[in-house]
N, C-alpha and C positions, 0 to 999 in steps of 0.2 A: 814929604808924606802928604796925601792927597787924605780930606777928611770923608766918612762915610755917616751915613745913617745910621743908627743902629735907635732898635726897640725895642722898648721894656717895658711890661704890662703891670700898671699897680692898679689896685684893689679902690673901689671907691668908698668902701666900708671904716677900715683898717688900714690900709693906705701898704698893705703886705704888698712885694713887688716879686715877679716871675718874669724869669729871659723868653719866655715860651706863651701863648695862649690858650688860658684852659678852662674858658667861657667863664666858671667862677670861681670863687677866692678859695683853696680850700684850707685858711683858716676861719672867714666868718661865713661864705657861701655868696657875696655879694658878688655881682658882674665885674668883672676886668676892664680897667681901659687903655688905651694906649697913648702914650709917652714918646717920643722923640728925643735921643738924646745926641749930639755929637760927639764923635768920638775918632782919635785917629788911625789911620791904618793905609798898610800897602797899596790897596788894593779898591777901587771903587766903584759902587752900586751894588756891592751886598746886603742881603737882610737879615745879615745875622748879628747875634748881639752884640754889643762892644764888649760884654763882662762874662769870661768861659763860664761856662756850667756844666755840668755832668749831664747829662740826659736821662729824663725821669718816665717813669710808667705810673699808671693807674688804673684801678680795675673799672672794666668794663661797662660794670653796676652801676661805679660813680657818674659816668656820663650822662649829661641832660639831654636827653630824647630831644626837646626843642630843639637842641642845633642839628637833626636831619630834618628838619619842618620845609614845605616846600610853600612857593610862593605861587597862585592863581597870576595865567598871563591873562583872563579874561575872556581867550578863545579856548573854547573845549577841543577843539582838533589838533591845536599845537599840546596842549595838556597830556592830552592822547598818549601823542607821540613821543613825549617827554617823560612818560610815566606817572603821571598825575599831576604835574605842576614844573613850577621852574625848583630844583634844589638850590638849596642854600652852598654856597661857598665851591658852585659848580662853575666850569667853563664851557660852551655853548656853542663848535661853529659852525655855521651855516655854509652851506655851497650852493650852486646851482651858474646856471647860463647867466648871460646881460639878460635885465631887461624883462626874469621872469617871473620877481616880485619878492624879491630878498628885503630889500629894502620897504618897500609896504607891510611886508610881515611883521618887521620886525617897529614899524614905528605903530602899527595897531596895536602890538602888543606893547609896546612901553605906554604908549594912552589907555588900554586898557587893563593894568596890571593891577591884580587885587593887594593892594600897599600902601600905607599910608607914608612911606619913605620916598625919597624922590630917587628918579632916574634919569640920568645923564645917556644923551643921546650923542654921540663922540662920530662928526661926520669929517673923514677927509677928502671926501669927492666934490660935495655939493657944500653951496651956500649955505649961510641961515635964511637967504630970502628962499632962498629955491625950498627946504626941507619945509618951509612953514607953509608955502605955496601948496603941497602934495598935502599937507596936513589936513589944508584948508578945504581940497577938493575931497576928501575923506571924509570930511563930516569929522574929524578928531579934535576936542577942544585941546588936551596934550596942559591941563594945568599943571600937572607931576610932572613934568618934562624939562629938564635942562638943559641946553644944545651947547656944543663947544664944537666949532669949525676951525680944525687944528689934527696934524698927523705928529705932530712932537712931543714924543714921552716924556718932559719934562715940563711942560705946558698941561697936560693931561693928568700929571700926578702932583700937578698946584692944584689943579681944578678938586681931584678926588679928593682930596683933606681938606678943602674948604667946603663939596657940599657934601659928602658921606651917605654917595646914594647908595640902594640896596640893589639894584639892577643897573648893570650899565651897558650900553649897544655901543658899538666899534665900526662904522660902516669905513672902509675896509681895513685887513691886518695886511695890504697891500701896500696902504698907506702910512702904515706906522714909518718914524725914523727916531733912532737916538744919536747923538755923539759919542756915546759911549760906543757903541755897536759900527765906526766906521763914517765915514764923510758923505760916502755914495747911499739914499736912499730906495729902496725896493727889492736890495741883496735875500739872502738867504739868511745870515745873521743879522739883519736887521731886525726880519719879521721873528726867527725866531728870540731874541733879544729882549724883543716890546715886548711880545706877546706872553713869555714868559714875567714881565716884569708885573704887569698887569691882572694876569691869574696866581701869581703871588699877592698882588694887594685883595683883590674879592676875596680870597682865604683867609688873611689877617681879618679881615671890615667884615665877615657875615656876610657879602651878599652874592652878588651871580655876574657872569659873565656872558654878551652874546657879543661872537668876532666871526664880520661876515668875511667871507673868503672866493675869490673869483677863480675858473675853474676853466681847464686846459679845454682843446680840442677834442678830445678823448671822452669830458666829461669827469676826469678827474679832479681834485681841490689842488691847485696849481700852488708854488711853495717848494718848502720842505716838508718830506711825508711825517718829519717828526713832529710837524706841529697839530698835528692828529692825533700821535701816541701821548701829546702834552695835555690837552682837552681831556673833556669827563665825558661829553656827547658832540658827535657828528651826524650832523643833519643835511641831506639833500632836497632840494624843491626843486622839482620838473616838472612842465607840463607836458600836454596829450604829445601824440607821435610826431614829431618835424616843428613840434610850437605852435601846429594850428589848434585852434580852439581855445576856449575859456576854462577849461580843465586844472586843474595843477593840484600835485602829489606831491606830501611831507612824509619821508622814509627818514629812519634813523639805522645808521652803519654800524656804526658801537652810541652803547648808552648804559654806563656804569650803574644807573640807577631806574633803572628800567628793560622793557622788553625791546627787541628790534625785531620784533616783527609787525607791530602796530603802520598802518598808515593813517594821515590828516586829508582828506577833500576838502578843494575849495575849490571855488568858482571866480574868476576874476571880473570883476563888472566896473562900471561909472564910478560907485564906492568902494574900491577896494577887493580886498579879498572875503568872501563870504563861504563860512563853514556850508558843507551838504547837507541837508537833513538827513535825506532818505537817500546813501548813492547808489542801492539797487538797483532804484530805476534811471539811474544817468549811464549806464552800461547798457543798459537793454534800450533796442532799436523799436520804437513803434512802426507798424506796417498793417495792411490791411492785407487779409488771404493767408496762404500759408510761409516756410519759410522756403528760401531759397536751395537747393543743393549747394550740400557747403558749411552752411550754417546752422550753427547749435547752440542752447543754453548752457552755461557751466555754472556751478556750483562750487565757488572756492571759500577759503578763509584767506583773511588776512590780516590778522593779529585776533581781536575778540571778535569782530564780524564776519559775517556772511555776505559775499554779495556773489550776484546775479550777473555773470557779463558774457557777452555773445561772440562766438569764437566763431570765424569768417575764414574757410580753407578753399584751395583754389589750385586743379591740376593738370595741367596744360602739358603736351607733348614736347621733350627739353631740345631746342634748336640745335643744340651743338651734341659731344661725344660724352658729355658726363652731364647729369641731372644736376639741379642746384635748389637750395632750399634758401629762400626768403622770408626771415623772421625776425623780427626785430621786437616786438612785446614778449614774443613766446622763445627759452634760448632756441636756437636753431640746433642743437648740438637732440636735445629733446624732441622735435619734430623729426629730426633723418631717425633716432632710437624708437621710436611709436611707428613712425613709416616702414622701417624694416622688420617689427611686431607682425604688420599687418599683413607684410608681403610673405612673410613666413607662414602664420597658422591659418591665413585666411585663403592664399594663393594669389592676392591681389596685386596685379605688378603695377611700382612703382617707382621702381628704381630707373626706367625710361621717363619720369615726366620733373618736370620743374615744380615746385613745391612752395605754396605763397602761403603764409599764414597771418591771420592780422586778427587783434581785439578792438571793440567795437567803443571806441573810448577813450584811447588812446594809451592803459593801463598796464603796465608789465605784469603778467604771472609769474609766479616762482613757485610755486605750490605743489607737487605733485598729484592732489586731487584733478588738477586740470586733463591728466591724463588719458581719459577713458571718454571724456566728451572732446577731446581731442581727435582722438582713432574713429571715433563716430562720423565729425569734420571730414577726415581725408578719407574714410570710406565714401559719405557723400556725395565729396566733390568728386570721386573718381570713378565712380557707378553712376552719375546722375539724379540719386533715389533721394528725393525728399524725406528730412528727419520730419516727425512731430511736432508744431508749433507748440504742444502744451504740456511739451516734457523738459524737464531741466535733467541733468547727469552730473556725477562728481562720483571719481574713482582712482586707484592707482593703477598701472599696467606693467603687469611683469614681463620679462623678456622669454617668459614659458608661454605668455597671454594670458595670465591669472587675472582677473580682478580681484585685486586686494583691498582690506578696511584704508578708511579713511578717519580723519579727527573730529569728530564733533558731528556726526551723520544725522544726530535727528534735530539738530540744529538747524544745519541746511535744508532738510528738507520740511521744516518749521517756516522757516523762509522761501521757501519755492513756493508752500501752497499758499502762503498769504498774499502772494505777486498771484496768486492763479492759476498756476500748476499745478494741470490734476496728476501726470506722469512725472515720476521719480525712478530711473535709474541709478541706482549705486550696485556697493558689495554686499557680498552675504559678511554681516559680522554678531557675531552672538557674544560678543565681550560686550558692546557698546549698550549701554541703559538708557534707556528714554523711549518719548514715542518716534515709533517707525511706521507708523500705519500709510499706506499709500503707494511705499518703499516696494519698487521691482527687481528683488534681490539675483546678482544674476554673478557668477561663478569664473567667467570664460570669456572671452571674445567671440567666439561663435554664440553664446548664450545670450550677449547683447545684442549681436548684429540681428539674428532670430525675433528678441524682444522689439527691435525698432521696426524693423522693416518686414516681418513675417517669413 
């Protein structure tokens, strides 16, 4: 018989003992702590008790609010993103390319975490000299900081119950391995093995988990997809288009305890990753004169913001026997549905030319606002007719050519004019409250094309 773990939560008050944790006593109300006991059994690396219980409930009411309390990482962008902070007793994983600052991310954030508990920074890739190295060039003093240079979840789960951090980082769950889980390290039941071992212990301890995760050709979180469904939040960092520029974009896929529509700006520099102030104007292209044919202002959301980004369309006559559309910020699947809009109510043929679409930033839209400063673009590019340099647009496009409302209109257009924009195209909407003063309310696609170009 192979012996296991098993934990039991006593009372530090009354010294009352529970199989289960239930933050506090409920015979005198004080905090629980945990207990270690040995005990034997079949089976081993379970965390269940050594002593059966019945399974208990309690109401709702009795729960301490404290235990959903979220933890400041220090950076407002990741916060953002996260729904206002790190949650307690959450799991965390990161994706993204080599190289495009997973790892920066996440050590700014453990030096900057609003906490006075320590956090263990768990590297199996790099040194200690190397991670202090990158620390150093940061500008991060990292006095809260722990480091353990080790992928062996038994090495890693000595560490945690001697320092009982409140946040711990995992640089990578590639590199986890157990014994338990198999001989060969980097398997499928390895990772998922650790990884579950690990967001089992932040659940017991109160605190938070971030496990960064390396990611396919595809741009997928490589693995098993189940250790996505195991997590509370999945986060992606990408930057601008092909990895040129200093750009980079924190998206959440699922996030239990927040919104996933929120994105984080940052800038990568000498120091690190620095949050955007203003990223309105990191979208928008300064130029002197007017703009080119082609090119438009949009007006999108993306999560609680408004930004300003300059949509660049381009229609050349298609070499071969079918047209093709080139998009990669904007889905392509939405460029040929807007281009066949136009080709319909407007008579403009399009279906003979190649079809390039790019945003000026390197930014993906998903928005359907972008739609109507969209069909604006490939009208444009495919008539020659310079748009307005001081108009911005945000709208949806029906497949009848409707301009339909959009979300938050006097919002954005709050936001155009304080960038400068004296012209405002959107929809006619009379549900929407707020100021619209400025607003070129226009019905149709012939009623914009009219409004722009006369």
């Amino acid at each position: 018989m192979k012996k296991q773990k098993a934990f039991i939560f006593k009372c530090t008050g009354c010294g009352h003992e529970e199989p289960k944790w239930l933050g506090r006593c409920p015979e005198c109300g004080e905090w629980n702590t945990l207990i270690e006991t040995p005990v034997s059994s079949g089976q081993g690396g379970s965390r269940s008790p050594g002593r059966s219980a019945p399974p208990q409930s309690y109401p709702l009411s009795s729960v301490d609010p404290q235990e959903g309390t979220r933890i400041g990482s220090g950076i407002g962008e990741l916060d953002r993103v996260l729904g206002g902070g790190i949650m307690k007793r959450s799991a965390i994983l990161v994706g993204g390319e080599p190289g495009i600052g997973k790892s920066t991310l996440l050590l700014q954030a453990a030096a900057s975490a609003e906490t006075r508990g320590r956090v263990l920074y768990v590297s199996g890739e790099e040194s200690a000299g190397q991670v202090r190295m990158r620390a150093d060039r940061l500008g991060l003093k990292g006095d809260n900081i722990e480091i353990c240079c080790t992928g062996r979840l038994s090495e890693i789960e000595t560490i945690l119950e001697a320092v009982k951090p409140v946040i711990i980082m995992v640089d990578s769950a590639q590199t986890l391995h157990s014994d338990e889980a198999g001989p060969a390290p980097g398997t499928v039941n390895q990772m998922k093995y650790c990884s579950w071992e690990l967001i089992s212990w932040v659940k017991e301890h109160d605190a938070a988990l971030f496990l960064v995760a390396h990611v396919t050709k595809e741009g997928l979180i490589s693995g098993p997809k189940t250790l996505e469904h195991m997590v509370d939040t999945v986060l992606y960092f990408e930057g601008a288009a092909s990895n040129e520029g200093d750009s980079r974009f924190l998206r959440a896929t699922k996030n239990r305890f927040g919104s996933v529509d929120e994105i984080g700006i940052f800038v990568m520099g000498e120091r690190g990753l620095s949050p955007v102030a203003d990223p309105s104007l990191l979208f928008l292209v300064q130029r002197e004169g007017g703009l080119p044919p082609g090119t438009v202002t949009a007006a999108v959301l993306e999560g609680s913001r408004t930004l300003l980004v300059e949509i660049q369309a381009l229609a050349v006559p298609a070499k071969g026997a079918m047209s093709r559309v080139f998009s990669d910020r904007i889905d392509s699947a939405r460029v040929s549905r807007v281009a066949a809009t136009l080709e319909k109510h407007l008579n403009l043929r399009l279906s003979d030319h190649d079809l390039y679409v790019n945003v000026a930033g390197g930014i993906r839209i998903a928005e359907v606002g972008v739609e109507l400063a969209l069909a604006m673009a490939l009208y444009s590019a495919r008539t020659g007719l310079p748009l307005p340099s001081d108009a911005a647009i945000a709208g949806e496009l029906s497949l009848a050519g409707e301009i339909r409302p959009v979300r938050r209109l006097p919002g954005r257009i709050k936001t155009a004019r304080s960038l400068g924009f004296e012209q405002f195209l959107g929809p006619i909407d009379r549900q929407e409250s707020g100021e619209t003063g400025g607003l070129n309310a226009v019905g149709d696609l012939k009623s914009a094309i009219k409004a722009l170009f006369g």
